[in-house]
PALUMLO-858668 format. One record per residue (C-alpha): residue number from 1; residue in three letters; x, y, z. Coordinates in Angstrom, 1 decimal, m for minus. Each point is the difference from the previous one (the first is absolute). Example, Ala and Ser with C-alpha at 12.3 -4.5 7.8 and 13.67 -1.06 7.14 Angstrom:
BEGIN
(1,"Ala",(12.3,m4.5,7.8))
(2,"Ser",(1.4,3.4,m0.7))
//
This chain:
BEGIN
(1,"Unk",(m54.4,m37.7,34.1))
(2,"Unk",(1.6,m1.1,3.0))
(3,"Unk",(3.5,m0.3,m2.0))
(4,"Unk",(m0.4,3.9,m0.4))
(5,"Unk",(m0.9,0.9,3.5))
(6,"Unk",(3.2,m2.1,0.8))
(7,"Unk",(2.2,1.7,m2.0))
(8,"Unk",(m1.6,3.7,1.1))
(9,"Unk",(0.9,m1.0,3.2))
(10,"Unk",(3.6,m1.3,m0.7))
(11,"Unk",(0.6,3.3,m1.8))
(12,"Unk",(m1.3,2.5,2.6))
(13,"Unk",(2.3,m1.6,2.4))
(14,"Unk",(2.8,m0.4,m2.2))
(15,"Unk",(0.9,m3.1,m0.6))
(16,"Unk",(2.6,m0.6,m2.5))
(17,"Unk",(m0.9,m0.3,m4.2))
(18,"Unk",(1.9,m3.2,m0.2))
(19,"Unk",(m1.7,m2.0,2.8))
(20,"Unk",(m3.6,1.2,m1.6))
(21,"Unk",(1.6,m1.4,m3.1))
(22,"Unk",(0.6,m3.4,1.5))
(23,"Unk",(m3.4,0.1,2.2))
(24,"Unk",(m1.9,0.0,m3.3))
(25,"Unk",(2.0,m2.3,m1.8))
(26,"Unk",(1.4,2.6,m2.7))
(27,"Unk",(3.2,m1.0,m2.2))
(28,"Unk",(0.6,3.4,m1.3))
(29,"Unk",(m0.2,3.0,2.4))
(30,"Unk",(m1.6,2.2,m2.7))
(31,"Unk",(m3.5,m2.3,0.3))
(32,"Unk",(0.3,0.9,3.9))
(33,"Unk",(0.7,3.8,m1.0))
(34,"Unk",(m3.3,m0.1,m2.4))
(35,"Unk",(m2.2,m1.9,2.5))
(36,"Unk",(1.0,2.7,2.9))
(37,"Unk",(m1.3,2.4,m2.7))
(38,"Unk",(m3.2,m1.4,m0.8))
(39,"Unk",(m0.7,m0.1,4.0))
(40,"Unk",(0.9,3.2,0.4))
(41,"Unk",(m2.5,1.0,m2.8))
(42,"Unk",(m2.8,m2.4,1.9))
(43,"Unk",(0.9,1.4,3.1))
(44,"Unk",(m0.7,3.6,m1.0))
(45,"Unk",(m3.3,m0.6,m0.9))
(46,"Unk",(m0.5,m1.6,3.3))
(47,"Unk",(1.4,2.7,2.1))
//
């Protein structure tokens, strides 16, 4: 959980795709692209 309030936060104030890739530890861009989507899913139900 507290990965994905992170990374709501790090997108809201636009930080850059490529430094949340290398926060989490992603190789491949596209797994950052697919976990922003799946926290923006969770984060609908939140909000």
């Amino acid at each position: 959980m507290g990965e994905g309030v992170l990374l709501i936060h790090l997108l809201e104030t636009g930080t850059d795709i490529r430094y949340i890739q290398q926060l989490l530890g992603h190789n491949s861009l596209k797994t950052t692209e697919i976990y922003i989507y799946i926290t923006d899913i969770a984060k609908s139900y939140i909000h």
